[in-house]
C-alpha positions as CSV (number, residue, x, y, z in Angstrom):
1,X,0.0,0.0,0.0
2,X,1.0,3.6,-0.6
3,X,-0.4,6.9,0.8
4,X,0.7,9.9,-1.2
5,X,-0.4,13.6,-0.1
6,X,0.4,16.6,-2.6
7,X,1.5,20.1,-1.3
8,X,2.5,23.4,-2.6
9,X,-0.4,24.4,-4.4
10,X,-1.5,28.0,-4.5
11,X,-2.5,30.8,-6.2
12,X,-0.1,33.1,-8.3
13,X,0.7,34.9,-11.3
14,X,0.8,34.6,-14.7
15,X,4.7,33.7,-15.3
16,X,5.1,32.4,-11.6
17,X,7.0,29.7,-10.8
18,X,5.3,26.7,-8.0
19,X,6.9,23.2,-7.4
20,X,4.8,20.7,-6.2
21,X,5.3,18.1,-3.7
22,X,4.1,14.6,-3.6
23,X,5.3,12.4,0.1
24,X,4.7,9.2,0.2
25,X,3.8,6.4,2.9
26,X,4.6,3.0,2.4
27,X,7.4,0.9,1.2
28,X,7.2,0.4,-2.3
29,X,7.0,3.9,-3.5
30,X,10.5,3.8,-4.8
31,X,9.3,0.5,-6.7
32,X,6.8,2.4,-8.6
33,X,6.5,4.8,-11.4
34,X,4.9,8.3,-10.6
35,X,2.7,10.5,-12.6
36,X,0.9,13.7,-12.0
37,X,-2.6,14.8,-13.3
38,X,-5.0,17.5,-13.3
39,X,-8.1,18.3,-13.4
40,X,-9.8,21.6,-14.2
41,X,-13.1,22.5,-13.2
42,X,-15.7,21.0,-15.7
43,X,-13.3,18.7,-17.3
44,X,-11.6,15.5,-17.7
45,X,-8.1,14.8,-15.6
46,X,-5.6,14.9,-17.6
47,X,-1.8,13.4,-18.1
48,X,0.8,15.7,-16.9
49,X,4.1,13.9,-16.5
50,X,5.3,10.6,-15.3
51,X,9.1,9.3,-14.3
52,X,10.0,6.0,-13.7
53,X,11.2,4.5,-10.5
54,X,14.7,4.9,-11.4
55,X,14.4,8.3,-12.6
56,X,15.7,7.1,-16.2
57,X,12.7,7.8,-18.6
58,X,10.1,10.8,-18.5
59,X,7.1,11.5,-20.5
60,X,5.7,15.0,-20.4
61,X,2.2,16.2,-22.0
62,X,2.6,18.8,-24.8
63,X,0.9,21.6,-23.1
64,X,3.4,21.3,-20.4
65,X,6.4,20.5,-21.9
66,X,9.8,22.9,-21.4
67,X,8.1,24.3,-18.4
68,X,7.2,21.9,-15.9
69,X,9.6,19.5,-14.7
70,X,9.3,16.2,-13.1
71,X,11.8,14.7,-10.6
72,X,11.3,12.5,-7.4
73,X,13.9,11.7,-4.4
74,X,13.4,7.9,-2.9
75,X,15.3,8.6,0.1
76,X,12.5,10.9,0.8
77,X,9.5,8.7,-0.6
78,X,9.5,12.1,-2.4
79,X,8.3,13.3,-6.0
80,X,8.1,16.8,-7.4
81,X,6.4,18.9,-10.0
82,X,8.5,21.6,-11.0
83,X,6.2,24.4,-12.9
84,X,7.4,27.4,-14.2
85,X,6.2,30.1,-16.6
86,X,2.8,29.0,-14.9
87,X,-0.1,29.9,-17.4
88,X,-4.0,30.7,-16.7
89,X,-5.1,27.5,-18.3
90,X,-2.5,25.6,-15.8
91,X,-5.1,26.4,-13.6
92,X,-6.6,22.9,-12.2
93,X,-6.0,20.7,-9.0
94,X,-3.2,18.4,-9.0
95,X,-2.7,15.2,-8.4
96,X,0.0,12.8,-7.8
97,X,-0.3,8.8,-8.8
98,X,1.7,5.9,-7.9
99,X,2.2,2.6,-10.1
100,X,2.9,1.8,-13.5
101,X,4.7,4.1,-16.3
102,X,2.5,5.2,-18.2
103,X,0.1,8.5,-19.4
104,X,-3.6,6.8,-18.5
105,X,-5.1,7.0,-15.2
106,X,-5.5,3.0,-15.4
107,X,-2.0,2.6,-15.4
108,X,-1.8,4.2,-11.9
109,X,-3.3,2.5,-8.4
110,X,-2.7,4.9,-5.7
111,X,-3.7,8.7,-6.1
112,X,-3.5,11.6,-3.5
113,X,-6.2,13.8,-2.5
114,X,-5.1,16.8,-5.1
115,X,-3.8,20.4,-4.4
116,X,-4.8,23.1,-5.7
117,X,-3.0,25.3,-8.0
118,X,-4.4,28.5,-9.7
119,X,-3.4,31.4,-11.9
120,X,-4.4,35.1,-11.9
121,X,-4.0,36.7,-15.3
């Protein structure tokens, strides 16, 4: 089993910068693949980015790519989320995943409760 709770959401600017957090409970976190999501009010949740257990492969959605960055630290049961040059239509909660590497929300079995993240134009 794995418990993951997101932090460092909040409200900023257009052009901010925010990294989120993602801490993990449980001993296999650093056996499984991570992936974060969002959702924005009245629609779907949607692929963000994903790193592999090892840290050795990343996979980044278009709309996010060259701005966010995804990284995680084991030793913490840690993952990150990176976001800079933060846009209005960034605007969505958050949320981290645990299990396999992948962009679907099927290939994922554990999922935080979300943070929220918005951004004032």
């Amino acid at each position: 089993q794995v418990q993951l709770v997101e932090s460092g959401g909040g409200l900023v600017q257009n052009g901010a910068s925010l990294r989120l957090s993602c801490t993990a409970s449980g001993d296999t976190f650093s056996t499984r693949s991570v992936a974060w999501f969002r959702q924005a009010p009245g629609k779907e949740r949607d692929f963000v980015a994903a790193i592999t257990s090892n840290s050795w492969r990343f996979m980044y959605a278009d709309s996010v790519k060259d701005r966010f960055t995804i990284s995680r630290d084991n030793d913490k049961n840690t993952a990150y989320l990176q976001m800079d040059n933060l846009k209005p239509e960034d605007t969505a909660v958050y949320y981290c995943a645990a299990g396999a590497y992948g962009n679907r929300e099927s290939d994922y079995d554990y999922w935080g409760q979300g943070t929220q993240v918005t951004v004032s134009s």
